[in-house]
N, C-alpha and C positions, 0 to 999 in steps of 0.2 A: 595847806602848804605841806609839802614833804620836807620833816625833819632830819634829808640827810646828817647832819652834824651832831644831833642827838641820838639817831642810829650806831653812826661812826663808832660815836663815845662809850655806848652799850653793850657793844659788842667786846669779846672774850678769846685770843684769840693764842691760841701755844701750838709748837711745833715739840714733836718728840718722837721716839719708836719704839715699836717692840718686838718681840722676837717668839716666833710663833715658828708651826712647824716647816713650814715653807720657808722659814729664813727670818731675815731684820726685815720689818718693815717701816717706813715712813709713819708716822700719826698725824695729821693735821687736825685741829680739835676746833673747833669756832662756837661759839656757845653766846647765848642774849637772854634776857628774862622778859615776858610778854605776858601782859595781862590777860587775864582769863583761867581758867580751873585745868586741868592736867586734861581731863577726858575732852576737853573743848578743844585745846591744841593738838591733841592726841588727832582728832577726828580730820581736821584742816590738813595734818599731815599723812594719812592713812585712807584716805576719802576719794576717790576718782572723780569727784564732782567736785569738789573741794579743791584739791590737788591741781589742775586745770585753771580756776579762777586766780592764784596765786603765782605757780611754779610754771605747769607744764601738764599736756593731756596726759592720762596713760591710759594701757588698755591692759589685760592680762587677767590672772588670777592673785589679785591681793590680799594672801593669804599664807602661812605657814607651808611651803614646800612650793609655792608656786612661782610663776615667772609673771614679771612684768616689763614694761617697754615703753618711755618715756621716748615723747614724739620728740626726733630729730635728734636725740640725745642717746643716752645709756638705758640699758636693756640688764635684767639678772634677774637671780633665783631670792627668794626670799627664806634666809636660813634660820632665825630666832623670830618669834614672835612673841610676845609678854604684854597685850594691853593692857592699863593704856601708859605703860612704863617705858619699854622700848621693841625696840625689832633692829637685825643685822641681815643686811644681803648684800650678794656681790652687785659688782658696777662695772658693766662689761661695754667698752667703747673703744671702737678704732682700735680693734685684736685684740686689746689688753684687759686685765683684770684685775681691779681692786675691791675693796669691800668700804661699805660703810655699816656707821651702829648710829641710832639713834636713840637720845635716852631723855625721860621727861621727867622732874621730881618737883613736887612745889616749893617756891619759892619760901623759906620763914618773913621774910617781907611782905609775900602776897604776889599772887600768881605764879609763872610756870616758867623753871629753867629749864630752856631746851640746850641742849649739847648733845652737836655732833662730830664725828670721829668720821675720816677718811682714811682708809691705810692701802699704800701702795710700795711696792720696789722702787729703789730707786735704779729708772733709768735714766735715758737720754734726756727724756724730757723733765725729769724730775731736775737734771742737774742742768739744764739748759733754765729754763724756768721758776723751780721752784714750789714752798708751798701756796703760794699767791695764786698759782695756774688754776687749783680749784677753789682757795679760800675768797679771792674774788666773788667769781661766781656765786657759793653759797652767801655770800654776804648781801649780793644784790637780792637774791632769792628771800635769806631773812627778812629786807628791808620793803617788801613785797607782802610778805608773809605777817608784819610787824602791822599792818597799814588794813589789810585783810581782816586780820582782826581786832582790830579797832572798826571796823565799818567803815571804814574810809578807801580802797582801794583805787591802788594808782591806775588812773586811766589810762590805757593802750601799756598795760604793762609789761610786755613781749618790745616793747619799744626802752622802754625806761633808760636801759643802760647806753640808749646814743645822743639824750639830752643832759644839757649842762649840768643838772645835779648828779644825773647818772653817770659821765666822764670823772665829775670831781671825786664820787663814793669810789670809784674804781681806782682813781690813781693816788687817794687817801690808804684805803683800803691796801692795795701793792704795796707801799711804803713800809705800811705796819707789816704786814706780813714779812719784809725783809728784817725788820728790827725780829720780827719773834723768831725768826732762823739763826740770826744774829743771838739772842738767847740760849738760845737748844745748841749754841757750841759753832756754828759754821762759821767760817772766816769773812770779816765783814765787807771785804771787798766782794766776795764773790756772794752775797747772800744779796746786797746792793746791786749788783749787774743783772743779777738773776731775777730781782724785783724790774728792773729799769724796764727789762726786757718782756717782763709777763705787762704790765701796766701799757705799754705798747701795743700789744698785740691786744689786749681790753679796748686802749682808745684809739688806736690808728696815727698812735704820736711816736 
């Protein structure tokens, strides 16, 4: 059985920004703890073979300075790399460019906090949408990745997010993410429109 609800629950989720040389960026930060040792999570997420059975193909040069290309998805350079602790590279989709960082540390409870950071300008579709627009996504991804490694991997996982537990993690998922904007200061009417609207365009509601 997939633990949607215990996934939900595990997850870690803050909106915030920073100010870097380009400007104020967005933070979206989503983070879970998963069992297994740093270098074994490290590997699932740095892995092309790995990577593929969880997420999504990629193909490229997975390495410090290189580029990679996530099938039907985002494409970038790989700018930090620090195994098996983290790596930062851009996320280039539909013209635009943002960056992610990934960071892995063991848990004092036991096993591996993953937290990751997406940081973008806010444009149109930030303020149309919101942080939900990617925190979604990653979250199905996590919950994919959580299952992976456990040895239990969701079947037809490229599918997950159009069956009923994967509608529910999505429009669960939206919600929170509108309260965590609603946190980081946004007006709650519009951080709520902004969730309604990402959670839609997730379920087709």
């Amino acid at each position: 059985m997939i633990e949607v609800s215990e996934h939900l629950n595990a997850v870690r989720r803050q909106v915030g920004s920073k100010l870097v040389e380009a400007g104020e960026l967005n933070v979206v930060t989503v983070g879970r703890t998963f069992a297994g040792e740093v270098e074994e999570v490290w590997n699932a997420c740095t892995t092309a073979e790995r990577l593929e059975r969880w997420f999504l193909p990629v193909t490229g040069d997975l390495r410090l300075g290189g580029r990679y290309q996530l099938e039907g998805n985002a494409g970038g350079t790989i700018e930090r790399c620090e195994p098996p602790s983290m790596f930062a590279a851009t996320w280039e989709y539909g013209g635009t460019v943002s960056w992610i960082e990934l960071r892995l540390t063991p848990d004092p409870a036991g096993g591996t906090r993953f937290e990751l950071d997406h940081l973008a300008h806010e444009d149109d579709h930030w303020k149309q949408y919101g942080p939900g627009a990617v925190g979604i996504g990653y979250e199905l991804a996590l919950m994919a990745l959580a299952t992976h490694l456990a040895g239990k991997p969701i079947e037809n996982g490229a599918e997950f997010g159009a069956t009923e537990e994967g509608l529910r993690l999505s429009r669960v998922s939206g919600e929170a993410w509108g309260e965590a904007a609603i946190a980081a200061g946004q007006p709650a009417e519009e951080a709520r429109a902004a969730a309604a609207r990402t959670v839609a365009a997730y379920t087709g509601g």
